[in-house]
VEXMI-253505 format. One record per residue (C-alpha): residue in one letter; residue number from 1; x, y, z. Coordinates in steps of 0.1 Angstrom, whole numbers, plus 2048, in hexadecimal, padded with zeros to 3 digits. Example, Ala and Ser with C-alpha at 12.3 -4.5 7.8 and 13.67 -1.06 7.14 Angstrom:
BEGIN
<site><aa>a</aa><i>1</i><X>87B</X><Y>7D3</Y><Z>84E</Z></site>
<site><aa>s</aa><i>2</i><X>889</X><Y>7F5</Y><Z>847</Z></site>
***
This chain:
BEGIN
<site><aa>x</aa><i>1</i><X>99B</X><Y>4AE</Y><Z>AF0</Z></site>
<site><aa>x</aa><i>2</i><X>9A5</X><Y>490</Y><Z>ADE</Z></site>
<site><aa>x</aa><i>3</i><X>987</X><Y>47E</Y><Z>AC6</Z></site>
<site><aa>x</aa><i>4</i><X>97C</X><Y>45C</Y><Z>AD4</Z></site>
<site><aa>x</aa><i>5</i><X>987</X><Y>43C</Y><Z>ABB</Z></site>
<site><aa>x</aa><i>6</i><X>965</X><Y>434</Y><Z>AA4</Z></site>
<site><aa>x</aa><i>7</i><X>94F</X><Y>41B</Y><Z>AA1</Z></site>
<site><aa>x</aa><i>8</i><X>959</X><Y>407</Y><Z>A8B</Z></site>
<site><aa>x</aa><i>9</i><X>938</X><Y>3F9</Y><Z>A79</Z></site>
<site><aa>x</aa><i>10</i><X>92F</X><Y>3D6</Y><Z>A72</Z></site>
<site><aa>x</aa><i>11</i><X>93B</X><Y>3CA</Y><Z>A4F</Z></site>
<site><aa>x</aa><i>12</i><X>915</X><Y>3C2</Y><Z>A3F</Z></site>
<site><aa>x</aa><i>13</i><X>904</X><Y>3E6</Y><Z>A4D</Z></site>
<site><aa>x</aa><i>14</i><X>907</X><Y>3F9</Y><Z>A2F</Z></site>
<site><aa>x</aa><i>15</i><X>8F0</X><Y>40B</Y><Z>A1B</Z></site>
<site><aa>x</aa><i>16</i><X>8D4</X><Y>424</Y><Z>A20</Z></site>
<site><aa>x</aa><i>17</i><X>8C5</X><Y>42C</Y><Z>A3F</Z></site>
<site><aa>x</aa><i>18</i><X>8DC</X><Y>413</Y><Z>A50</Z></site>
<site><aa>x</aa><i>19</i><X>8FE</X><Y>421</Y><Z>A4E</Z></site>
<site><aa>x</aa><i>20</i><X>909</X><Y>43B</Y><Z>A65</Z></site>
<site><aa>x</aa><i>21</i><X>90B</X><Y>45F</Y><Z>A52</Z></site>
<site><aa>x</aa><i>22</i><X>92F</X><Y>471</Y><Z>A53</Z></site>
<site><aa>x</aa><i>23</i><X>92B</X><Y>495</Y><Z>A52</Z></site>
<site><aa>x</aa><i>24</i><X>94C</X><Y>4A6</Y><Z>A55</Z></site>
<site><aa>x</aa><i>25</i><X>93B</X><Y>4C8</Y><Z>A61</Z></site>
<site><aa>x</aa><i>26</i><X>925</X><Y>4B7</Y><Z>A7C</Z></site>
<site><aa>x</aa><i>27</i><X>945</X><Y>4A5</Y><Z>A87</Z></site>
<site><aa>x</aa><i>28</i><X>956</X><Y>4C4</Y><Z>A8E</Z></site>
<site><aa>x</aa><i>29</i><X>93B</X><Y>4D7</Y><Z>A9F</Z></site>
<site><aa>x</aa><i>30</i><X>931</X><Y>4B8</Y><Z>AB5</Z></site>
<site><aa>x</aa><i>31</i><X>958</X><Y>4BA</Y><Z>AC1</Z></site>
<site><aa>x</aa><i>32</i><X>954</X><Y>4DE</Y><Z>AC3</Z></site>
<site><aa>x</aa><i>33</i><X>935</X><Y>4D5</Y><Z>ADA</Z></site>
<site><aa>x</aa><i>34</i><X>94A</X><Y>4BE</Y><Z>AF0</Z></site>
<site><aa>x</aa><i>35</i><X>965</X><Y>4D1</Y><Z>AF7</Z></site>
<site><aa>x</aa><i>36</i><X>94C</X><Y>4EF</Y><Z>B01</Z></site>
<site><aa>x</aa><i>37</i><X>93B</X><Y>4DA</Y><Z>B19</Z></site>
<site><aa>x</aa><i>38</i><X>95A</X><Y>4D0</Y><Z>B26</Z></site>
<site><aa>x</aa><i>39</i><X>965</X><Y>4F3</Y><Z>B2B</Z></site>
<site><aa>x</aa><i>40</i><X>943</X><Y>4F8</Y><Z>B3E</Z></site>
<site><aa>x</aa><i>41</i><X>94D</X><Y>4E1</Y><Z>B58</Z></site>
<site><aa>x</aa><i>42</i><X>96B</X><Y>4ED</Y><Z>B5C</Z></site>
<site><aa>x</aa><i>43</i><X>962</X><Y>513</Y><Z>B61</Z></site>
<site><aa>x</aa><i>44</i><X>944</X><Y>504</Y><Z>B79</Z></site>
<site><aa>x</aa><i>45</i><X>95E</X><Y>4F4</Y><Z>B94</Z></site>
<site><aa>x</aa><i>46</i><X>970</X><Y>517</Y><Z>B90</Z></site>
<site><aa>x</aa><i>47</i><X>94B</X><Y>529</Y><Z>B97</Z></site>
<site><aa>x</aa><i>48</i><X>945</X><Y>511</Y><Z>BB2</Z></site>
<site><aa>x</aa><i>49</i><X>969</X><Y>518</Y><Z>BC0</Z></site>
<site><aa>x</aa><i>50</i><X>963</X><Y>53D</Y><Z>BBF</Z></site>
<site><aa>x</aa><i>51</i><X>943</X><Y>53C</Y><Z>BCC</Z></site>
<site><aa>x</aa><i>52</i><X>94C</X><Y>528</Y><Z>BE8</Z></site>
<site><aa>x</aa><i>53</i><X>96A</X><Y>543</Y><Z>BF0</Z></site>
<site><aa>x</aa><i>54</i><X>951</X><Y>565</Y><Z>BEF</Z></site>
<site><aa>x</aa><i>55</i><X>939</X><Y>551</Y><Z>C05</Z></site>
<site><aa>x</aa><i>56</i><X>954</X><Y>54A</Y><Z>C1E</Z></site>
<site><aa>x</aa><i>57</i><X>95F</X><Y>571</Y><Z>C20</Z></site>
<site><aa>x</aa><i>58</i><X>93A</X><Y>579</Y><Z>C24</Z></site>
<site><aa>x</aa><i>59</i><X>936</X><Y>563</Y><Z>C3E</Z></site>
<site><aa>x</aa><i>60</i><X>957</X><Y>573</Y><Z>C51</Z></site>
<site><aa>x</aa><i>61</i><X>94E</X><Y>593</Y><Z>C4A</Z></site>
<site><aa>x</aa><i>62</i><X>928</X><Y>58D</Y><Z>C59</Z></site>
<site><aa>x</aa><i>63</i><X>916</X><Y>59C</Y><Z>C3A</Z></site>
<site><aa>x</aa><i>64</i><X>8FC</X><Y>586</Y><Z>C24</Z></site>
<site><aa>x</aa><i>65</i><X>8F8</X><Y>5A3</Y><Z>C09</Z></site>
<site><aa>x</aa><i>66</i><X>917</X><Y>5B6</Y><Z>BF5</Z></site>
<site><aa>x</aa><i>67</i><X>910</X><Y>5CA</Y><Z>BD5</Z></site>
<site><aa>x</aa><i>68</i><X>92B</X><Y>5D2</Y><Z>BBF</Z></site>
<site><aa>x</aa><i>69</i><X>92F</X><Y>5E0</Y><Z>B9A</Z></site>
<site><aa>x</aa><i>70</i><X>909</X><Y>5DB</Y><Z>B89</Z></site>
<site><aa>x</aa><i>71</i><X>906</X><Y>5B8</Y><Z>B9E</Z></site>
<site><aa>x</aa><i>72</i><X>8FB</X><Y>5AF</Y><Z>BC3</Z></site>
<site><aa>x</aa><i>73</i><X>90A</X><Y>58D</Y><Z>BD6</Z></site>
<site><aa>x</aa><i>74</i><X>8F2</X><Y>57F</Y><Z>BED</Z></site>
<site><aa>x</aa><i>75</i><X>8F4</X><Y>560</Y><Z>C04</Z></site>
<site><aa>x</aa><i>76</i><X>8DA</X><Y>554</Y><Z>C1B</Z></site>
<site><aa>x</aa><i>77</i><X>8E2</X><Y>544</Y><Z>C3D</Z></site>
<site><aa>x</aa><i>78</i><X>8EA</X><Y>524</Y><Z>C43</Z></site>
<site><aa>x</aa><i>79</i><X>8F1</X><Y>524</Y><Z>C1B</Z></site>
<site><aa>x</aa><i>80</i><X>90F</X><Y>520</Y><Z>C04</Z></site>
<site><aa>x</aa><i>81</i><X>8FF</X><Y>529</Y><Z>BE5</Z></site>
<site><aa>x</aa><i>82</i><X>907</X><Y>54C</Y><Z>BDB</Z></site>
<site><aa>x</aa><i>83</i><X>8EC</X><Y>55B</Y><Z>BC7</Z></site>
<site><aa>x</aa><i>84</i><X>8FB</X><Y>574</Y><Z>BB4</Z></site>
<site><aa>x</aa><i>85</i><X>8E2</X><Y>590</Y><Z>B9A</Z></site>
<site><aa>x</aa><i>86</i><X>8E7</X><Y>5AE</Y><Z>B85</Z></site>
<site><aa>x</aa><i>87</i><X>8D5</X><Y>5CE</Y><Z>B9A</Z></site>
<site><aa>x</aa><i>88</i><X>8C5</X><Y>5E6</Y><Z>B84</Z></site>
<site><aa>x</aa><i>89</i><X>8C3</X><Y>60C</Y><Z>B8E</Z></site>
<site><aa>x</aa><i>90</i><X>8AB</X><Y>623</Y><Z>B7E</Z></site>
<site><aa>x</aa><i>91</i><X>8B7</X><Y>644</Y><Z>B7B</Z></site>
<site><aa>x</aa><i>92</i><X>8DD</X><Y>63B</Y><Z>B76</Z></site>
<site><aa>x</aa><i>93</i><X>8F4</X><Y>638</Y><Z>B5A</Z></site>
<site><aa>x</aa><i>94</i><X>908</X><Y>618</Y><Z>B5A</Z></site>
<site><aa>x</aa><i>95</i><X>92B</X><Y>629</Y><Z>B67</Z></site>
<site><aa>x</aa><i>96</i><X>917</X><Y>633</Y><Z>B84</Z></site>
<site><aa>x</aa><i>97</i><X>912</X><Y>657</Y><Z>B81</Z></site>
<site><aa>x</aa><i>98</i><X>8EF</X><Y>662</Y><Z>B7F</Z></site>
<site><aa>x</aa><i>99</i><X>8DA</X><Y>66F</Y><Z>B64</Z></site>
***
């Protein structure tokens, strides 16, 4: 992600407490911070996108519940929000044989 242009400061604001600081390691990590958030949104549309597709199939294949590995899908009808959450099972190791 390119870095914005700065701010260049008016001529007379100089001195303490009225100059901006430069910290060369808070620089970085803020542009670290940007470009994570930036990833974020781009894996949300993705989530959304994905979301959207394994309601759809649920919807064809007339089911509102599907479990699968250590997780369960669930949709509710009339919704498009897929509420997906980790199941736990007493009793069962986690490659599914049981204890």
């Amino acid at each position: 992600m390119p870095r914005k242009e700065e701010v260049q400061e008016l001529p007379a604001m100089e001195g303490p407490g009225v100059e901006r600081l430069k910290i060369k390691e808070l620089d970085r990590l803020g542009d670290k911070f940007n470009d994570l958030l930036e990833e974020r949104s781009e894996l949300t549309g993705e989530i959304k996108k994905v979301e959207n597709k394994m309601a759809e199939v649920m919807a064809e294949k007339g089911i509102s519940k599907y479990h699968w590995s250590d997780k369960v899908m669930e949709i509710k009808i009339g919704a498009t929000h897929i509420k997906v959450k980790v199941v736990k099972n007493e009793g069962v190791e986690a490659n599914g044989s049981e204890e």
